[in-house]
C-alpha positions, 0 to 999 in steps of 0.5 A: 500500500502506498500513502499520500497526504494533502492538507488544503488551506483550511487544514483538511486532510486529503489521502490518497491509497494505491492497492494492488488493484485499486486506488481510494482518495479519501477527504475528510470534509467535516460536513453532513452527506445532505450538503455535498455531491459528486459527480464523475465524468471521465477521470475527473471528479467534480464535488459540490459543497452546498452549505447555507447559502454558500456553494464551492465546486472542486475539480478532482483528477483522478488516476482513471476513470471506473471510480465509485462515491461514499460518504459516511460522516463527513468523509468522502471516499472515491475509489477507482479500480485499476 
C-alpha cells in the first residue's frame, strides 16, 4: 500500500491509497452527506459543497476513470479500480 497526504488551506486532510488493484482518495470534509455531491465524468471528479447559502465546486483528477462515491460522516471516499 502506498500513502499520500494533502492538507488544503483550511487544514483538511486529503489521502490518497494505491492497492494492488485499486486506488481510494479519501477527504475528510467535516460536513453532513445532505450538503455535498459528486459527480464523475471521465477521470475527473467534480464535488459540490452546498452549505447555507454558500456553494464551492472542486475539480478532482483522478488516476482513471471506473471510480465509485461514499460518504459516511463527513468523509468522502472515491475509489477507482485499476
Amino acid at each position: 500500500m502506498d500513502t499520500q497526504q494533502f492538507a488544503g488551506g483550511n487544514e483538511r486532510f486529503i489521502r490518497r491509497y494505491e492497492y494492488d488493484d485499486s486506488w481510494v482518495i479519501a477527504a475528510d470534509t467535516g460536513l453532513p452527506e445532505e450538503d455535498l455531491s459528486v459527480d464523475i465524468v471521465g477521470a475527473t471528479a467534480i464535488v459540490v459543497v452546498e452549505s447555507g447559502d454558500r456553494v464551492t465546486e472542486t475539480e478532482l483528477e483522478l488516476p482513471g476513470e471506473d471510480a465509485s462515491v461514499e460518504t459516511n460522516n463527513g468523509v468522502l471516499t472515491i475509489t477507482v479500480q485499476k
